[in-house]
Structures are given as structure tokens and as C-alpha cells.
C-alpha atoms as a printed R data frame, in Angstrom:
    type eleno elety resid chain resno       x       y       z
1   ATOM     1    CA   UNK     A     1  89.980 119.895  67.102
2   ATOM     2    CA   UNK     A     2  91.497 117.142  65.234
3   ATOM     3    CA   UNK     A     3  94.519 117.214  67.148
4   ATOM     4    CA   UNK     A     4  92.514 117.372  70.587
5   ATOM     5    CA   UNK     A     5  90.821 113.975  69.568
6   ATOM     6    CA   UNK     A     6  93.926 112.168  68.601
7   ATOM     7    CA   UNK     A     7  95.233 112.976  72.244
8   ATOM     8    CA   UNK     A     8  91.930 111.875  74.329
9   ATOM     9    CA   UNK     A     9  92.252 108.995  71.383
10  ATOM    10    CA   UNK     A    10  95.452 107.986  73.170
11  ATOM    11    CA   UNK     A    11  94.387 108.504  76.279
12  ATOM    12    CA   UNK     A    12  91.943 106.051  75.833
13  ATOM    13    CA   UNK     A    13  93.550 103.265  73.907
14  ATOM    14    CA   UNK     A    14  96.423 103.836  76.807
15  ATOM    15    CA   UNK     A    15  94.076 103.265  79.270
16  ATOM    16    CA   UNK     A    16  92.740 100.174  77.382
17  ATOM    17    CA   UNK     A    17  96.140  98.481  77.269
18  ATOM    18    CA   UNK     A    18  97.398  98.872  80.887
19  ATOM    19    CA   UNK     A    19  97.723 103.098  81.254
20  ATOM    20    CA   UNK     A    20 101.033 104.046  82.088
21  ATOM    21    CA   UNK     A    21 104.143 106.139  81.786
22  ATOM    22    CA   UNK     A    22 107.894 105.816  81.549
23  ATOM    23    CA   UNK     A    23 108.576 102.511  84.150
24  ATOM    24    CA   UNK     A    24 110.260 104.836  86.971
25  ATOM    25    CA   UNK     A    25 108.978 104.655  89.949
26  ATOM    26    CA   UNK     A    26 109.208 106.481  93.417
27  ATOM    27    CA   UNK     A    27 109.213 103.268  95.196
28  ATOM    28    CA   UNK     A    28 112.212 102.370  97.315
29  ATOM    29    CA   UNK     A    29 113.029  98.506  96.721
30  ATOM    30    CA   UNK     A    30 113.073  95.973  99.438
31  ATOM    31    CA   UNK     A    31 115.413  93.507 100.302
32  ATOM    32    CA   UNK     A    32 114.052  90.143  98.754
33  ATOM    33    CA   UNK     A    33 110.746  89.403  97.437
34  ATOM    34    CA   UNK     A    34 107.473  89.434  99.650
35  ATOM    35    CA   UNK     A    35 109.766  89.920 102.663
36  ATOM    36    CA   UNK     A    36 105.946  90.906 105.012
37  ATOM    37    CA   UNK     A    37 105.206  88.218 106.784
38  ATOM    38    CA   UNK     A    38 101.740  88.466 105.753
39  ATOM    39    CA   UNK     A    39 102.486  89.459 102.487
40  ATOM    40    CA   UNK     A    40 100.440  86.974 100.040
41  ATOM    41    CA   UNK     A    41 102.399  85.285  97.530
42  ATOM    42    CA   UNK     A    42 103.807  86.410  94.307
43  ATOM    43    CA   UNK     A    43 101.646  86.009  91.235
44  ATOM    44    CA   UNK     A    44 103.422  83.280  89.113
45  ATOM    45    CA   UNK     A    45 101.698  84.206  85.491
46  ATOM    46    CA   UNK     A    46 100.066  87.329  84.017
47  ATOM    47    CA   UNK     A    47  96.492  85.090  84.566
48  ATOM    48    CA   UNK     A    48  96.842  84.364  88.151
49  ATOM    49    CA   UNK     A    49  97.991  88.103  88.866
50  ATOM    50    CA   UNK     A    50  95.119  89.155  86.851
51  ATOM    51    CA   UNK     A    51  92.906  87.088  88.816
52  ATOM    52    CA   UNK     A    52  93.930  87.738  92.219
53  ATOM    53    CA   UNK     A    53  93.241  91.582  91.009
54  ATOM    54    CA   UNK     A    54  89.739  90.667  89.643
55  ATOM    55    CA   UNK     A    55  88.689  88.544  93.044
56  ATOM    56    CA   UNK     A    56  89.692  91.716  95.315
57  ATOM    57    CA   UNK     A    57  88.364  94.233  93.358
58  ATOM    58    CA   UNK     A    58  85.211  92.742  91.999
59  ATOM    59    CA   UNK     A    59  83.740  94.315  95.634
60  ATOM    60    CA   UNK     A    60  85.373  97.397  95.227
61  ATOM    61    CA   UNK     A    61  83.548  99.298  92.746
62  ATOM    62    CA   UNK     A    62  85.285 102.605  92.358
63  ATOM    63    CA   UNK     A    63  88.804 104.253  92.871
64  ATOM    64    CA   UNK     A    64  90.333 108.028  92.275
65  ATOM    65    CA   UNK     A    65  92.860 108.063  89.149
66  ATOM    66    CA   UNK     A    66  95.532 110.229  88.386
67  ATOM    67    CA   UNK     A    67  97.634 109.684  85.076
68  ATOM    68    CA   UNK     A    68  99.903 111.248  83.107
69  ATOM    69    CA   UNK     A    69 101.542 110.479  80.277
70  ATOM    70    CA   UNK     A    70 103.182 111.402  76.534
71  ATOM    71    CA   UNK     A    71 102.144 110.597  73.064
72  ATOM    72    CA   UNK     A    72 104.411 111.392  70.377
73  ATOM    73    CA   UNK     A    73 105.687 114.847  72.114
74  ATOM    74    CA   UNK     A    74 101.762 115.304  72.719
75  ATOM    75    CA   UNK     A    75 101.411 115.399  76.423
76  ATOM    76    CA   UNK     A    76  98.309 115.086  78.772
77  ATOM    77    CA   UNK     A    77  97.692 114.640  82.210
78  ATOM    78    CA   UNK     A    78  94.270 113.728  84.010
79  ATOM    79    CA   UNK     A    79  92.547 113.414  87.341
80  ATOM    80    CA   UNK     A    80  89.398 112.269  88.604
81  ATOM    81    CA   UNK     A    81  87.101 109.440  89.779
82  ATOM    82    CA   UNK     A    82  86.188 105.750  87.852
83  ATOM    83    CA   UNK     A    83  83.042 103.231  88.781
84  ATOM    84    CA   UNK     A    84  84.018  99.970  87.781
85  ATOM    85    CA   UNK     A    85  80.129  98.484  87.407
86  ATOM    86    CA   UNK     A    86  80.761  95.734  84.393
87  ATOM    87    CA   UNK     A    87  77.172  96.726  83.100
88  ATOM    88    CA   UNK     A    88  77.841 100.371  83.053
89  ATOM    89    CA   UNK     A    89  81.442 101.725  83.519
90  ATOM    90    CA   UNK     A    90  81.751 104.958  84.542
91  ATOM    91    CA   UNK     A    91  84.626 107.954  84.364
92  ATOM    92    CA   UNK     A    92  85.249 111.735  85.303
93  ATOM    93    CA   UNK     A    93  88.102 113.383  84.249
94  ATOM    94    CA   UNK     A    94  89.646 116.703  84.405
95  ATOM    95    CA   UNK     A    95  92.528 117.310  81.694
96  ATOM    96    CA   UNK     A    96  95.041 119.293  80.571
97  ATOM    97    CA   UNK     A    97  96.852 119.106  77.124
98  ATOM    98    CA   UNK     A    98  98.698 121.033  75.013
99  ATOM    99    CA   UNK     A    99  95.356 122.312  73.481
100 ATOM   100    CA   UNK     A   100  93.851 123.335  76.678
101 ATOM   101    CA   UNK     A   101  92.486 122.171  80.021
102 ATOM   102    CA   UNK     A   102  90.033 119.524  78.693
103 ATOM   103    CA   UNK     A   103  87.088 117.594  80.765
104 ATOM   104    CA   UNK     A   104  85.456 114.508  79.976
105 ATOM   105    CA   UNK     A   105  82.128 112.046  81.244
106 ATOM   106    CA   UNK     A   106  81.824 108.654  80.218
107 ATOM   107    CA   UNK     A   107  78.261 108.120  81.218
108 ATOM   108    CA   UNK     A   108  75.313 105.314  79.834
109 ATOM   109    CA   UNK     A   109  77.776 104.463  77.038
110 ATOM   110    CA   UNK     A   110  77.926 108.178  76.306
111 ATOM   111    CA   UNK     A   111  81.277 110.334  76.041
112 ATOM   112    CA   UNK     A   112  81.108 114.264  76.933
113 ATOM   113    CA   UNK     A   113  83.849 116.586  76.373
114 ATOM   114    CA   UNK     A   114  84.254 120.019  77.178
115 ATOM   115    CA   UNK     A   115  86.153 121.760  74.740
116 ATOM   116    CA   UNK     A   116  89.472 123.860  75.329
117 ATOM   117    CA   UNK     A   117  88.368 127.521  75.803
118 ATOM   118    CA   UNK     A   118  87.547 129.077  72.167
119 ATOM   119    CA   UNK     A   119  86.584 125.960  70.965
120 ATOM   120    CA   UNK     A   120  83.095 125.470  71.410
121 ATOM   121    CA   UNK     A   121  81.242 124.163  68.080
122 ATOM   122    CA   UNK     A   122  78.024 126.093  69.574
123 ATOM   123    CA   UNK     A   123  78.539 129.234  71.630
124 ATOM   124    CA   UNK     A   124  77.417 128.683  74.799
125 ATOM   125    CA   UNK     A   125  77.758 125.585  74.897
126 ATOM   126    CA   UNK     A   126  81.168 124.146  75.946
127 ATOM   127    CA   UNK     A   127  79.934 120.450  76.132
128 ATOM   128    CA   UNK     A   128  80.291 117.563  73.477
129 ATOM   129    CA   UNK     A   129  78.416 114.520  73.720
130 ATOM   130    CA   UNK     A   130  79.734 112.109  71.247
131 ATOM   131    CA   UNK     A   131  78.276 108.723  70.402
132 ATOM   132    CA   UNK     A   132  79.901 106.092  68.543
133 ATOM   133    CA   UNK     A   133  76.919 105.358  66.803
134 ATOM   134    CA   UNK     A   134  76.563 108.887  65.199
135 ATOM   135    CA   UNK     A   135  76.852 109.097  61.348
136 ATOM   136    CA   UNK     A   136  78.489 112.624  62.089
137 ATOM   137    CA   UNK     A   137  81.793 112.683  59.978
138 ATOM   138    CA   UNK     A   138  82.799 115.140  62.370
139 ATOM   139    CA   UNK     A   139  82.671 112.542  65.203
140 ATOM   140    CA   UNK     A   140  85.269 110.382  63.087
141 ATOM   141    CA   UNK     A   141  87.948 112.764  64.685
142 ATOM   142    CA   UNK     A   142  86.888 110.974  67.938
143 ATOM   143    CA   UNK     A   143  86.653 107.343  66.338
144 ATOM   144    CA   UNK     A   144  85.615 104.585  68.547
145 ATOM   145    CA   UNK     A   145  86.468 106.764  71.473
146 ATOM   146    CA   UNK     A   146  83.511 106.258  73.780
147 ATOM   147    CA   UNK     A   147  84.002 102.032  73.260
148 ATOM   148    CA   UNK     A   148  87.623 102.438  74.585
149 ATOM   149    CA   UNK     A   149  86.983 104.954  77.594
150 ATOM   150    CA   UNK     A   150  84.629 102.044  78.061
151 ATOM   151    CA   UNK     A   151  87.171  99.149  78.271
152 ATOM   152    CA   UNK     A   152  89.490 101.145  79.939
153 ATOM   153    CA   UNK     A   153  87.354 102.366  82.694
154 ATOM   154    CA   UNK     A   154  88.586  98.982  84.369
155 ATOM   155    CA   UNK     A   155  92.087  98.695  84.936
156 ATOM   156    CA   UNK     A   156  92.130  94.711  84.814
157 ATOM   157    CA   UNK     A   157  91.072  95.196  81.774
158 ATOM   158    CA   UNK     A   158  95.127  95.465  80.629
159 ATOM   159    CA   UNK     A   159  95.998  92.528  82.248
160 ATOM   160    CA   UNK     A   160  93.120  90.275  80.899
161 ATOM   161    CA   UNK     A   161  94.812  91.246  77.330
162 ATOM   162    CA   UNK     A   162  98.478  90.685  78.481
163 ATOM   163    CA   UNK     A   163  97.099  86.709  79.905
164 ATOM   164    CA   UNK     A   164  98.272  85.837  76.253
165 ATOM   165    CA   UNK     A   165 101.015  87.933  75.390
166 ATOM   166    CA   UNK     A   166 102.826  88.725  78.392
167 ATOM   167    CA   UNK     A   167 105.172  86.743  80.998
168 ATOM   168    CA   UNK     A   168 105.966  88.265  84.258
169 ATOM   169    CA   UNK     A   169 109.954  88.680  84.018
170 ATOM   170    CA   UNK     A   170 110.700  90.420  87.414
171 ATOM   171    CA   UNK     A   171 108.853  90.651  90.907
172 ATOM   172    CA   UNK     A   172 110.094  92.248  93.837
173 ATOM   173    CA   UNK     A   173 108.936  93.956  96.906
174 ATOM   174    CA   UNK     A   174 108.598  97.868  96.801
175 ATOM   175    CA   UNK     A   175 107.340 101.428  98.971
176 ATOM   176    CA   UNK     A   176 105.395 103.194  96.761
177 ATOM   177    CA   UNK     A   177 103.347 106.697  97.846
178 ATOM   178    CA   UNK     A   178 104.195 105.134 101.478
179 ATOM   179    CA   UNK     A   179 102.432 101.658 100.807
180 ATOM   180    CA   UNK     A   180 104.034  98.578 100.558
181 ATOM   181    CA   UNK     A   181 103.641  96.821  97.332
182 ATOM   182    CA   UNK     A   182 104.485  94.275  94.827
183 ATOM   183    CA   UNK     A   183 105.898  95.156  91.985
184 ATOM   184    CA   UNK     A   184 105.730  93.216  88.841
185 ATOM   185    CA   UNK     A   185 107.618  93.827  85.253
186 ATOM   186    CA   UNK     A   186 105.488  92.164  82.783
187 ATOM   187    CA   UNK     A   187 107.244  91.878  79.280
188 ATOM   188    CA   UNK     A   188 104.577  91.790  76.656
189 ATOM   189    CA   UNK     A   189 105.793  90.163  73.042
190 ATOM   190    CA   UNK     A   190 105.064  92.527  69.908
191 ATOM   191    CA   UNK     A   191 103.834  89.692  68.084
192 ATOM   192    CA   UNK     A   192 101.670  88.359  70.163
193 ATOM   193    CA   UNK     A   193  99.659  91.577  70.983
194 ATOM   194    CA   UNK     A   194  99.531  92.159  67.385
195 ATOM   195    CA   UNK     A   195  98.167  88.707  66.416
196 ATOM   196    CA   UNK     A   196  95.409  89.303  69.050
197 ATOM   197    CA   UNK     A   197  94.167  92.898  68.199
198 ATOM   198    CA   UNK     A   198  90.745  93.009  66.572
199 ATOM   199    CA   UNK     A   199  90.835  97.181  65.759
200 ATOM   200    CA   UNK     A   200  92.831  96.948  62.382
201 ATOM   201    CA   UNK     A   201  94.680 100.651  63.479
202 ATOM   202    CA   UNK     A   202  95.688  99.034  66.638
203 ATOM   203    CA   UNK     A   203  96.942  96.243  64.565
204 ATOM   204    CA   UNK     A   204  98.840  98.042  61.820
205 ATOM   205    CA   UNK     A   205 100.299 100.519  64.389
206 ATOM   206    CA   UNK     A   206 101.991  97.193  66.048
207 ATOM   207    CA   UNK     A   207 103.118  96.058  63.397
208 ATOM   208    CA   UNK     A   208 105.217  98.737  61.894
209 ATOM   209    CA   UNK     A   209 106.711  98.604  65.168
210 ATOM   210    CA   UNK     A   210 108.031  95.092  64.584
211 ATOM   211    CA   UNK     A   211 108.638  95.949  60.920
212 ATOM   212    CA   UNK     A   212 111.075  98.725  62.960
213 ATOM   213    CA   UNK     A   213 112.377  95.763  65.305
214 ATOM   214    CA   UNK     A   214 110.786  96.269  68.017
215 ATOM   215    CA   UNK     A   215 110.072  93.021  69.999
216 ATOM   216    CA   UNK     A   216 108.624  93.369  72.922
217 ATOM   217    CA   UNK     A   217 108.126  96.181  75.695
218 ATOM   218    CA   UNK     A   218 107.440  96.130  79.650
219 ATOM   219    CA   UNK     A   219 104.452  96.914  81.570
220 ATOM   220    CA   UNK     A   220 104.766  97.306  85.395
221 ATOM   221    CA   UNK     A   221 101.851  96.905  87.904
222 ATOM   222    CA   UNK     A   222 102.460  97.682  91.840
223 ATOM   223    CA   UNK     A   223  99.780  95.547  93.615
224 ATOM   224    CA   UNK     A   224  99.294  96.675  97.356
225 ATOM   225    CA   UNK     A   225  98.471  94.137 100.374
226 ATOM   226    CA   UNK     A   226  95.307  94.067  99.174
227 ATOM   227    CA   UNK     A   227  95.862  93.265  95.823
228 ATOM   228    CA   UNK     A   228  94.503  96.157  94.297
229 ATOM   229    CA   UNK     A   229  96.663  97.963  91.692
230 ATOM   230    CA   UNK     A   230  98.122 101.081  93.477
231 ATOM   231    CA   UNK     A   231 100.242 101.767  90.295
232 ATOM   232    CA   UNK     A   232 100.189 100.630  86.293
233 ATOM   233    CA   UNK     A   233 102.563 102.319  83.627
234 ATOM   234    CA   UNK     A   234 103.892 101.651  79.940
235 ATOM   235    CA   UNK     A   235 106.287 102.455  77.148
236 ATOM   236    CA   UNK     A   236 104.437 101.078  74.024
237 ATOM   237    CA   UNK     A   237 103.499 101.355  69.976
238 ATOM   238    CA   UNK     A   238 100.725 103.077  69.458
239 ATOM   239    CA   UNK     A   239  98.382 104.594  66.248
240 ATOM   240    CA   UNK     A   240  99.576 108.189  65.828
241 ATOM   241    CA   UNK     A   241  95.643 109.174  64.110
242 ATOM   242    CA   UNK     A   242  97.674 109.550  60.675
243 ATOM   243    CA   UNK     A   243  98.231 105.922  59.616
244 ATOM   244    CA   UNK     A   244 101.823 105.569  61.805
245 ATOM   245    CA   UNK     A   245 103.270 104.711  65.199
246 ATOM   246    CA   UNK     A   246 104.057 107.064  67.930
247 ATOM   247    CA   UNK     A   247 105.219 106.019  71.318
248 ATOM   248    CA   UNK     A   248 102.368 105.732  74.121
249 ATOM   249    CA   UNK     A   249 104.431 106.736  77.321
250 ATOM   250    CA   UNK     A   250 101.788 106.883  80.418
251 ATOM   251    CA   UNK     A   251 101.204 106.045  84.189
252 ATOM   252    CA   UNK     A   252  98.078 105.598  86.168
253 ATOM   253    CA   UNK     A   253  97.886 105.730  89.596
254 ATOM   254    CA   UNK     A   254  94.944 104.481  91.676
255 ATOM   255    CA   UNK     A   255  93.716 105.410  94.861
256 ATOM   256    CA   UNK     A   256  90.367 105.219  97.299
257 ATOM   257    CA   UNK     A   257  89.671 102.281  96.530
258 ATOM   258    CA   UNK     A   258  86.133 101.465  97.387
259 ATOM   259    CA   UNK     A   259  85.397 105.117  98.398
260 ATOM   260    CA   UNK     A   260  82.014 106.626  96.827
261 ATOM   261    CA   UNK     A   261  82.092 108.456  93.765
262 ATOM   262    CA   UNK     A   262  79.640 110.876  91.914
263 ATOM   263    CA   UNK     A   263  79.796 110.532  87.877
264 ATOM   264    CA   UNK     A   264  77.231 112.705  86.280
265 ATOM   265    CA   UNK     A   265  76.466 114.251  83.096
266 ATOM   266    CA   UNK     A   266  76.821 117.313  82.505
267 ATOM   267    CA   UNK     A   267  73.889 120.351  82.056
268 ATOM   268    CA   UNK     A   268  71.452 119.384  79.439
269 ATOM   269    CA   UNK     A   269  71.797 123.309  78.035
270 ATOM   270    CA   UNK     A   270  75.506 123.239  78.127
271 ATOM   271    CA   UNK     A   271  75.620 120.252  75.970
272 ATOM   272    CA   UNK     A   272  76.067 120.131  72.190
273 ATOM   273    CA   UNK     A   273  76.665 117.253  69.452
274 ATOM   274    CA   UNK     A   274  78.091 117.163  66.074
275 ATOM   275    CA   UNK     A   275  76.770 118.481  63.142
276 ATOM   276    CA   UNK     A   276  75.074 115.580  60.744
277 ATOM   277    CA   UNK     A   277  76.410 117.101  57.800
């Protein structure tokens, strides 16, 4: 079980920090930059880009996401559908690790999991709800799981952290999945990001990274005409759940924007939580 939260772990600190893979893309560059004619114009920082993102999609509350991605040879892939209300995020996901095909609510503040087949802490009852606020030691596994899924549920989210620590070092037009885009190479200094973390295992995990040399690292967002991220992925330092680093490699692709989703918890009698002792 252990291992299974350390992976949805990453997952959601990946999601936190931008979500994203390996910086290939399927996109087909243009010649030139913002060759449409009604293409709007480049972003010229991290916080203009992340604020031409939050101005579109502040009226479009929802979107489909698909991401997958590797952490530290652990690999995991998702699907499924995101509400981006700033008062109550919202996310369904169906998984599949190395563990086991996984699914997961993030509902009211509240994360449910449904274990990997023949791991079910109550027979019967293939559901997890785990709060951040339990004084389970079980749910420590988990950590502060539920407050990232919650930050993450937004994808400007990423960009809001990178205003600081990030400079946009390449922009150029791009197809990607058959849309035209912008795509932007953001490369985020080491430092910086570590100076600003508040989590302490974020923090340390950063920093051994430097202590390694490592300097900096790229993120790359595809923005579509609408300025709505169609793509975000990353190749990044993260806590490995035993006091290291591994390397965070993951890509999240968004789609239907605007489209209505249904997020619900699952069946009260399928649902169980951790033991208190």
C-alpha cells in the first residue's frame, strides 16, 4: 500500500507543479512564431502567459485530462474529468500503475481511492476516503495528498508558481492533436523553486538536486487560439517518499474545455477509512 501512495503522491505533487512528461511532443513546428493572422501575441513573461490563461479560463470551468507520466521507474497513467470551481475543486480519475488499475475522487476537500484488486483494508469495500485531517497513522502513507490533488486540480496553478522562478526561453508556433498552438519552453531555476517551497519534503528533495548540480529544468505549455492549455509536461526533482530525489517525468493533456462534467462520490457502503489505531 505504501508503495501505491508514494505513486498517487507523485501524481499529485506533479500535477501541482505543472503535470507533465518527457518535453516531446507530436506537434509539427511552424515556420516563424504566431505566423495566424489572428493568432494573439506571444506571452512575453511566465506572469502575463499565466494571466492570459487565467482570464480565458476563469469562464471555463471544467476540461477532460489525460496524463501520463514516470516516477523513479514507477509509472502511472490517468484519465478522466476536472471542475476548476476555486471554492471547491473537483477531480475523477481512472488509473493504472504498476500496483494495479487504481481510481480516485477528489470531492468537498475529500480524497477517495479505490484500491488495486486484493487490496481492500475492509472486504467489500474497495473504497478509501482519506482526509488530511485524520490522526490515522495509516493515512501518513498518503501525506498531504488530498491538499495537493486540491492545488493541482487547476492547471494554472503551475504557472502561478513558475511567475517567480521561471523565464520563458523559447516560443514558437506548433500542430498539436490537429490544433494549432503556441508552444512555450519555460526554464524554471532550481534555486529559485527551492527558496519558494513551503512543504519542507518538497524543499529538501530540490535541494539535493542542486547539491547533485542540477540547475534548472524546462517546462513546456502548448496554449491553443483560445488560450487555454491544450498541453503541459515536465522533467523535474521530486521527493521519492524515502527522504531522496527521484525524477518526476509527466504530461497532461487537456481537452473539452468548458464541456459538463459529473464528479461524484462514490457509494456510501463501498466506502471505507483508515483504522485510528
Amino acid at each position: 500500500m505504501r508503495k501505491a501512495g508514494v505513486a498517487l503522491s507523485a501524481f499529485a505533487l506533479a500535477l501541482t507543479l505543472g503535470a507533465c512528461g518527457d518535453n516531446t511532443t507530436n506537434g509539427t513546428p511552424s515556420t516563424g512564431s504566431n505566423t495566424g493572422a489572428d493568432a494573439p501575441a506571444a506571452a512575453a513573461n511566465v506572469a502575463d502567459l499565466a494571466k492570459s490563461i487565467s482570464d480565458q479560463a476563469v469562464e471555463k470551468t471544467s476540461a477532460h485530462m489525460k496524463m501520463t507520466g514516470d516516477f523513479g521507474g514507477e509509472t502511472i497513467e490517468g484519465e478522466g474529468d476536472v471542475s476548476f470551481d476555486a471554492a471547491n475543486p473537483a477531480m475523477s480519475m481512472d488509473l493504472t500503475t504498476s500496483e494495479g488499475n487504481m481510481s480516485m475522487v477528489l470531492l468537498d476537500g475529500i480524497v477517495y481511492i479505490k484500491m488495486p484488486d486484493g487490496q481492500e483494508l475492509e472486504p467489500g469495500k474497495p473504497w478509501l476516503k482519506v482526509d488530511s485531517n485524520s490522526d490515522s497513522p495509516f493515512a501518513e502513507v498518503f501525506g498531504q495528498l488530498s491538499d495537493q490533488l486540491s492545488e493541482s486540480a487547476d492547471p494554472r496553478s503551475a504557472l502561478e508558481q513558475f511567475k517567480e522562478t521561471g523565464e520563458i526561453t523559447d516560443t514558437k508556433e506548433e500542430k498539436l492533436e490537429g490544433k494549432q498552438t503556441t508552444h512555450y519552453t519555460i526554464t524554471v531555476d532550481v534555486q529559485k523553486l527551492a527558496d519558494s517551497q513551503e512543504d519542507p519534503t518538497q524543499k529538501a528533495a530540490l535541494e539535493t538536486a542542486i547539491e547533485a548540480g542540477l540547475k534548472d529544468f524546462p517546462v513546456d505549455v502548448w496554449i491553443d487560439e483560445d488560450q487555454l492549455p491544450v498541453r503541459i509536461s515536465f522533467d523535474m526533482p521530486a521527493p521519492d517518499g524515502q527522504g531522496g530525489t527521484a525524477t518526476a517525468k509527466m504530461q497532461v493533456d487537456y481537452t473539452g474545455w468548458g464541456e459538463p462534467v459529473d464528479i461524484a462520490a462514490p457509494p456510501a457502503d463501498q466506502v471505507t477509512e483508515f483504522p485510528t489505531s
